[in-house]
C-alpha positions as CSV (number, residue, x, y, z in Angstrom):
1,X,247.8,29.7,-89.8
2,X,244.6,28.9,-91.7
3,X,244.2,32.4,-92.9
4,X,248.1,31.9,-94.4
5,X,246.3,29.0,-96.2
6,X,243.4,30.5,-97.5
7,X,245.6,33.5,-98.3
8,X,248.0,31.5,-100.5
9,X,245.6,29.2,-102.1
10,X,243.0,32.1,-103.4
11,X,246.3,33.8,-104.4
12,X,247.1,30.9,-106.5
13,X,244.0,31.0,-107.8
14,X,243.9,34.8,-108.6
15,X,247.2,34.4,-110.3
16,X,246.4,31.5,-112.3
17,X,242.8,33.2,-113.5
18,X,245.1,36.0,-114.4
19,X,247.9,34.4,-116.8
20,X,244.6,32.7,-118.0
21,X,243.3,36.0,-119.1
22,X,246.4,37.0,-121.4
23,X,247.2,33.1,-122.7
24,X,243.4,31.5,-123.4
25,X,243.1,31.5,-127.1
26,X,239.2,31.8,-127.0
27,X,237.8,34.6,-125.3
28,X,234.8,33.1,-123.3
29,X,237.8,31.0,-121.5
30,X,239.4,34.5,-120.9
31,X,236.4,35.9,-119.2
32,X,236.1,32.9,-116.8
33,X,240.0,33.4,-116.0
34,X,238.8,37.1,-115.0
35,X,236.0,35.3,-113.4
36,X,238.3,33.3,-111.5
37,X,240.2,35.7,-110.7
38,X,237.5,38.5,-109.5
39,X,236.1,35.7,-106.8
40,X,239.6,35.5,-105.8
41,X,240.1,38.9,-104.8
42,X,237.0,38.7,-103.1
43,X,237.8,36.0,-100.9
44,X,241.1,38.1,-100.3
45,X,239.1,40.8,-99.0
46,X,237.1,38.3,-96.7
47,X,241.1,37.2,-95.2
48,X,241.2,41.1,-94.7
49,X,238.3,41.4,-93.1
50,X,236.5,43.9,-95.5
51,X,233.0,42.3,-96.3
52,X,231.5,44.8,-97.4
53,X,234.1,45.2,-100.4
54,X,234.0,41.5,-100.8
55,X,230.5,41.4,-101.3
56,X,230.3,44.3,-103.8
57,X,233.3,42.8,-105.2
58,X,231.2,39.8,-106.2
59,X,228.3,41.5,-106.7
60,X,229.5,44.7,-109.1
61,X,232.2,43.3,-110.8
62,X,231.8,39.1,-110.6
63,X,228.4,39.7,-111.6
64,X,227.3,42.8,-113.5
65,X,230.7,43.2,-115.4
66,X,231.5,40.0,-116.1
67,X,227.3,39.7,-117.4
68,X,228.4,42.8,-119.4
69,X,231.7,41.1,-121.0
70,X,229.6,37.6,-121.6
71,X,227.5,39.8,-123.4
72,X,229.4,41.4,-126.0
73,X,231.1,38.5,-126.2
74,X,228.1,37.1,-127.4
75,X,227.6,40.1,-130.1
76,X,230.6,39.9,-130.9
77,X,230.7,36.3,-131.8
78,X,233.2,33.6,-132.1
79,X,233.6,32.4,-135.7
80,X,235.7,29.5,-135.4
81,X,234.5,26.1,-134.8
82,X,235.5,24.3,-131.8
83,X,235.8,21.0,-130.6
84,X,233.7,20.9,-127.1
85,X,234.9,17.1,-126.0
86,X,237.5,16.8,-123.6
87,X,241.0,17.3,-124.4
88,X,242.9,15.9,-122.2
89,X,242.5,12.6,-121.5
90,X,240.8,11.6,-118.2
91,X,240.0,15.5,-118.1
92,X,236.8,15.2,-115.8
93,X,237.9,12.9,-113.3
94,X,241.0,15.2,-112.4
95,X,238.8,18.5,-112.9
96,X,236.0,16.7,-110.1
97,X,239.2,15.3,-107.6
98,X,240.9,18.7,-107.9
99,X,237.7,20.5,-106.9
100,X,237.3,18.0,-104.2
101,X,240.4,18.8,-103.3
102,X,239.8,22.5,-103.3
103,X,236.9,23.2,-101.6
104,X,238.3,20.2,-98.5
105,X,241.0,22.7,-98.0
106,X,239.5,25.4,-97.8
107,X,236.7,24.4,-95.1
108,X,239.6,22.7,-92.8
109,X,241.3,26.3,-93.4
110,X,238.4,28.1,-92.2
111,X,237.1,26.5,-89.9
112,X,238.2,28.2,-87.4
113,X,239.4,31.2,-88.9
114,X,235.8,32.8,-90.7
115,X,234.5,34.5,-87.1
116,X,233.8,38.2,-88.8
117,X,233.8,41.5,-86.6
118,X,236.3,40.6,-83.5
119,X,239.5,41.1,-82.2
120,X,241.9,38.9,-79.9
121,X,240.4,41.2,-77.0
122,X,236.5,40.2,-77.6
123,X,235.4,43.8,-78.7
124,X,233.7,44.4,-82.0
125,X,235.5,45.4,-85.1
126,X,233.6,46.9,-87.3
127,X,235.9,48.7,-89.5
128,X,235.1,47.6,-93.2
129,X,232.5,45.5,-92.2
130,X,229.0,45.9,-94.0
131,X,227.7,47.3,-90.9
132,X,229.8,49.8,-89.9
133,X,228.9,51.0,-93.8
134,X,225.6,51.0,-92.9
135,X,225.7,52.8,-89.9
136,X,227.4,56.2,-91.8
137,X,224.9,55.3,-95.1
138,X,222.0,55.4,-93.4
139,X,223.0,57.4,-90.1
140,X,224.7,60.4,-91.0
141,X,224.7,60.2,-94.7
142,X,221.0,59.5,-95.2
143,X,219.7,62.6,-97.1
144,X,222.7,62.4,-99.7
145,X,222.1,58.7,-100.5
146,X,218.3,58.9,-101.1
147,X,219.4,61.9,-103.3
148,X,221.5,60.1,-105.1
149,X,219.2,57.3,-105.3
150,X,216.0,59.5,-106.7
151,X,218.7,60.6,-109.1
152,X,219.5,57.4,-110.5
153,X,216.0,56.5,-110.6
154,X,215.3,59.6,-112.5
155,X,217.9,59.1,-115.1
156,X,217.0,55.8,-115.2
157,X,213.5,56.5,-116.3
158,X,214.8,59.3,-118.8
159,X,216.9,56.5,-120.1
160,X,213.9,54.1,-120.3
161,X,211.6,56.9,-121.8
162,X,214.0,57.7,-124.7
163,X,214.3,54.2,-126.1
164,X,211.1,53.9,-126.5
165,X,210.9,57.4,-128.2
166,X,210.1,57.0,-131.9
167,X,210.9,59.6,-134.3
168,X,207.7,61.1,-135.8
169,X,208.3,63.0,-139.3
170,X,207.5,66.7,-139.1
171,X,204.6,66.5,-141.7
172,X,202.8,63.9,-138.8
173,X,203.7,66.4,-136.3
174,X,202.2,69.6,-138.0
175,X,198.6,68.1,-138.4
């Protein structure tokens, strides 16, 4: 039953961030509709019981794409002036009650509910989880990640090294 709540209030919330995307009329109001929405899904994959994707989830995409889209945002600028006071009228009181609101149904929903890696029988499930991830990462995987990671460091640093490059005219070069 509580995870039938959480389920149906985070899809709410996904599917409201999501119309908020396509209808805001400024785009920094559209990015925290995606934002909305992105936590959403995350706390979807929590009610799946994939924590591992939930927690990249949030940490890829909540936070280094949405930094990214904030970003050129920013470069890309909003020209328009806008009014920042409230518009609706008692706006703040019903933003703070609704949250209140919010975050009281989702602790009574998961109270009892947020018990990660077990079944009905008492035995560990650790499919999706963040450890059974790290058990085939580091277990039989090993040698292919720290490739991969000494490769991205590498092209990293290549990355690094050529912004800093400055171009030298030929003449300077000859002497």
């Amino acid at each position: 039953m509580a995870e039938t709540v959480v389920f149906i209030i985070f899809a709410a919330v996904a599917l409201v961030g999501a119309v908020s995307i396509i209808m805001a009329k400024n785009t920094v109001y559209s990015a925290m509709g995606l934002l909305a929405t992105m936590f959403s899904i995350a706390v979807l994959y929590v009610v799946l019981d994939a924590h591992f994707v939930a927690a990249v989830q949030v940490i890829i995409y909540a936070g280094a794409v949405m930094t990214l889209f904030l970003f050129v945002i920013m470069l890309v600028g909003v020209d328009k002036p806008e009014a920042y006071g409230a518009q609706i009228p008692a706006q703040r009181i019903m933003t703070i009650v609704v949250a209140i609101g919010f975050f009281a149904a989702i602790a009574l929903a998961g109270q009892a509910a947020w018990v990660t890696g077990s079944d009905a029988f008492g035995t560990p499930n650790l499919n999706g989880t963040a450890e059974a991830v790290a058990d085939e990462i580091f277990g039989t995987w090993v040698v292919v990640f720290l490739s991969t990671v000494m490769l991205l460091t590498i092209a990293a640093l290549g990355t690094i090294a050529l912004a800093y490059f400055q171009d030298v005219p030929a003449e300077e070069v000859a002497e």
